[in-house]
C-alpha positions in Angstrom: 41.2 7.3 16.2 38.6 5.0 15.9 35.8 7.2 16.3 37.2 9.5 13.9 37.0 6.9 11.1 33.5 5.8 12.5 32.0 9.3 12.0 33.7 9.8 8.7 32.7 6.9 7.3 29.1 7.9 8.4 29.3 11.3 7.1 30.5 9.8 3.8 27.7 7.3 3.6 25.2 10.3 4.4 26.2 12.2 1.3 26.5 9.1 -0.6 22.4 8.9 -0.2 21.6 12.5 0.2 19.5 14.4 -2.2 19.0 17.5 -3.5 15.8 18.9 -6.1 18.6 19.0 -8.6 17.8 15.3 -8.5 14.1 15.5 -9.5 12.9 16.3 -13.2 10.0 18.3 -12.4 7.6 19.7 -9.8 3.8 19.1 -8.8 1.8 21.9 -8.4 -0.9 21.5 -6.0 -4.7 23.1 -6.9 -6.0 23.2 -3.3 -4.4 24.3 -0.3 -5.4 23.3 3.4 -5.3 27.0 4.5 -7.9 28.3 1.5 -11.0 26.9 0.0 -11.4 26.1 -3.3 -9.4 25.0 -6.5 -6.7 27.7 -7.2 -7.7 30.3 -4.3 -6.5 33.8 -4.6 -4.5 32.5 -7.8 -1.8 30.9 -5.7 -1.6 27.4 -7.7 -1.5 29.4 -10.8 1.4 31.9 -8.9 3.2 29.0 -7.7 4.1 27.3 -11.0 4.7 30.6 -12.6 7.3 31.1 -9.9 8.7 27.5 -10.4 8.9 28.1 -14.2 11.0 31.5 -13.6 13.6 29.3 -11.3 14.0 27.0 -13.6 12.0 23.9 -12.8 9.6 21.9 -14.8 6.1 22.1 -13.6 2.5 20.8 -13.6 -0.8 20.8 -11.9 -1.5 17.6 -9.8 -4.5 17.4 -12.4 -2.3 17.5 -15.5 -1.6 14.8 -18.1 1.7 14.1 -17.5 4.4 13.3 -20.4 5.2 9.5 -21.1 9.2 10.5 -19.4 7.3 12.1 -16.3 5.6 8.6 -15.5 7.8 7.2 -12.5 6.4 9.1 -10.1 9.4 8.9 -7.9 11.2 11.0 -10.1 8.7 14.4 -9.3 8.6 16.5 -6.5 5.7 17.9 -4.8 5.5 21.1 -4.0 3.1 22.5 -1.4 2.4 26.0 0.3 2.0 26.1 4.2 0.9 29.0 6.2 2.4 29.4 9.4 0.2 31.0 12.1 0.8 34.5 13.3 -0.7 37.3 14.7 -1.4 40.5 12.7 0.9 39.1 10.1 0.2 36.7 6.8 3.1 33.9 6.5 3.8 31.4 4.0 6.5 28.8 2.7 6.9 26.4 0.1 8.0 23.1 1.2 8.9 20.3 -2.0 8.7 16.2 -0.9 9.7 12.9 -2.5 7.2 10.3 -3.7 7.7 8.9 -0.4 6.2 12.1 2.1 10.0 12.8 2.5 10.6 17.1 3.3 13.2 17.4 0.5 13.3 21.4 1.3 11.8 24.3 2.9 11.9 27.2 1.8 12.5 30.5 3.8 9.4 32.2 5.3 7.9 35.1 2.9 5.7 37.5 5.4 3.3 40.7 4.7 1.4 42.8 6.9 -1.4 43.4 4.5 -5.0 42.8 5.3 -6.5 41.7 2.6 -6.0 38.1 1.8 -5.4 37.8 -1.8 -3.0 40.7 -1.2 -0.9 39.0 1.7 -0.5 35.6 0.0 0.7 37.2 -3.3 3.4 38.6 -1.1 4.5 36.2 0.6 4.8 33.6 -1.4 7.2 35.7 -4.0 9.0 36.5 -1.0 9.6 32.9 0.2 10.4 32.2 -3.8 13.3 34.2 -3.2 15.1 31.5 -1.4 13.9 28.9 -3.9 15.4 30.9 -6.7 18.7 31.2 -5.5 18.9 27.2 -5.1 20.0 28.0 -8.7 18.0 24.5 -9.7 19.0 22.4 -12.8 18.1 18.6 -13.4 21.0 16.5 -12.9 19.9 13.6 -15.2 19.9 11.5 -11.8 16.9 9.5 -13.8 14.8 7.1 -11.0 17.3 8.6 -8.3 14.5 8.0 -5.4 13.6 4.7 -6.3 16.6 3.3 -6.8 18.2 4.7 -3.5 15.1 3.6 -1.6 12.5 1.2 -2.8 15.7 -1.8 -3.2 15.7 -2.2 0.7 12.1 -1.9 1.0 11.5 -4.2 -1.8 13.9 -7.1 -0.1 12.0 -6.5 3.2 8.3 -7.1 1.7 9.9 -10.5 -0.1 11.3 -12.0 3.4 7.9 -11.3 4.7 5.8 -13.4 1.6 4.8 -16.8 2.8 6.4 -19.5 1.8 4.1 -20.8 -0.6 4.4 -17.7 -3.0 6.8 -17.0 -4.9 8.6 -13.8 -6.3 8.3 -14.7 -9.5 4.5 -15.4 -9.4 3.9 -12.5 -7.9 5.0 -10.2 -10.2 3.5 -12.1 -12.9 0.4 -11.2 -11.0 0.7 -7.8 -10.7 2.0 -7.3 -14.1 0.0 -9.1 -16.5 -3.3 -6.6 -15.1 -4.6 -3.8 -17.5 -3.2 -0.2 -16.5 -4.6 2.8 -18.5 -1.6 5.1 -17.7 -4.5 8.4 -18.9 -7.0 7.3 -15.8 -7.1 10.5 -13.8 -7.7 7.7 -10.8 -4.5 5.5 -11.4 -3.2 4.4 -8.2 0.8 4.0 -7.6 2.0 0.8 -5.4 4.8 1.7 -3.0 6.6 -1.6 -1.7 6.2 -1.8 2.4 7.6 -4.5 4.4 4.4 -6.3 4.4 3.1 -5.6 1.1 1.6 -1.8 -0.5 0.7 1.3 -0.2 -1.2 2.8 -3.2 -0.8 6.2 -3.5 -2.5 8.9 -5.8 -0.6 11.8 -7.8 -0.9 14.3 -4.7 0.9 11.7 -3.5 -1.7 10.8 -0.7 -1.8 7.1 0.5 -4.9 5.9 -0.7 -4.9 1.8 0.5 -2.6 -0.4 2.3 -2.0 -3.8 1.2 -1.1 -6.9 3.1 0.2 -9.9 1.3 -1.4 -13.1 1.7 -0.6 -17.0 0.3 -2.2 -15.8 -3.2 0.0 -13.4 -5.3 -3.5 -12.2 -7.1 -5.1 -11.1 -3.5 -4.3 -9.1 -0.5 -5.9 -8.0 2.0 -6.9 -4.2 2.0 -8.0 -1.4 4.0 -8.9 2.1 2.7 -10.7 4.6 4.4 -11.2 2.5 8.2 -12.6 0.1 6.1 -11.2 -3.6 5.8 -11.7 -5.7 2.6 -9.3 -7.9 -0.3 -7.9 -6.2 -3.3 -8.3 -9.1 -5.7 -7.7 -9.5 -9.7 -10.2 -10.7 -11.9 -10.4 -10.6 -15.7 -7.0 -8.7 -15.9 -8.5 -6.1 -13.3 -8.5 -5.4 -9.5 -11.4 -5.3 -7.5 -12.0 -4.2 -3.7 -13.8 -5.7 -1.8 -16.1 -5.1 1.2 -19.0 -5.9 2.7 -21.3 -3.2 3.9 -25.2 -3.5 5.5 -24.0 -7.2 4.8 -24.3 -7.0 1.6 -20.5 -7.4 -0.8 -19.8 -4.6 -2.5 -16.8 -4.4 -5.4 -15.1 -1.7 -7.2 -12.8 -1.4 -9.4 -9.2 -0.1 -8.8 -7.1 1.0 -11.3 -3.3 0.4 -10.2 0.1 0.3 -11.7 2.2 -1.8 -9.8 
């Protein structure tokens, strides 16, 4: 009896933070694809949100300004289209994630036989549309349904892990009183870990991780294999590195 009560109380707690894309207000469109070169090959970017806009969802190019309402990235999906490998036939799928890299659904497999390219992928990908259109999607109103379900437990696990000496309130203070043009095409997104951030961009691709240190206006950084400090300065944050041993700074633009 009591295992009955066990797994129904953990099949209630999984629907109680299960999602759906009814829970998202609109959909990233990709412009380049790992299996094609180029921005927009054989059309498929511009195919894709056509095909989003006939089932119903609200869409935009990763390279789009996005609408004021559209600015928590965590409310977006982010739609990509995958080819699966197969001999003497072309196949693709559409698969939509969270902010966080999370798979929030697949769609069915579209195949063709064709031979020419641009020919195949057309095909395929209003085939595997099929099963995207009849998720019947419409926006639920669930406004900042990822973040709040999520980021709370990450957030509480980051602030057990700040030193001592710093604290909460001083380091949002830090973060928050930094300039953030909301229009820079190279805005960076801060993701709470449990030692610190991850800065993602709008594909969303994780960009730098952060480590918190003693100071609530540095951490310690590494992008690219390369270790530095983010630190601010002037209302701004700078990375920093040395290279040929000489320091070099840039500017990062980040909302936090």
């Amino acid at each position: 009896m009591r295992i009955k009560f066990l797994l129904l109380f953990l099949f209630t707690s999984f629907l109680g933070f299960s999602q759906s894309v009814n829970d998202f207000k609109a959909v990233i469109v990709p412009i380049k694809f790992d299996f094609a070169k180029g921005v927009n090959p054989y059309r498929l970017s511009t195919q894709t949100k056509a095909n989003l806009i006939k089932a119903g969802f609200e869409a935009y190019y990763e390279n789009d300004q996005l609408p004021a309402e559209l600015i928590n990235r965590c409310d977006l999906l982010y739609a990509d289209v995958k080819r699966d490998n197969a001999f003497l036939v072309t196949k693709l799928f559409i698969e939509f994630k969270d902010c966080y890299g999370k798979v929030m659904y697949t769609s069915e497999i579209g195949r063709s036989k064709e031979k020419d390219f641009e020919t195949a992928y057309r095909e395929c990908l209003d085939l595997a549309f099929v099963s995207v259109n009849n998720l019947h999607y419409k926006y639920n109103g669930k406004t900042g349904v990822v973040s709040s379900a999520i980021t709370p437990a990450v957030t509480v696990a980051a602030v057990s892990s700040v030193p001592a000496t710093t604290s909460v309130a001083s380091t949002t203070s830090a973060v928050s009183t930094t300039a953030v043009n909301l229009s820079d095409p190279n805005l960076l997104y801060a993701q709470p870990t449990e030692t610190g951030y991850q800065l993602i961009d709008k594909t969303p691709k994780v960009v730098m991780k952060l480590m918190k240190t003693s100071r609530p206006d540095s951490f310690i950084a590494i992008k690219d294999g390369v270790q530095g400090t983010l630190n601010a300065k002037d209302n701004q944050w700078f990375f920093e590195y040395y290279k040929d041993d000489k320091l070099v700074s840039e500017k990062v633009s980040v909302k936090f």
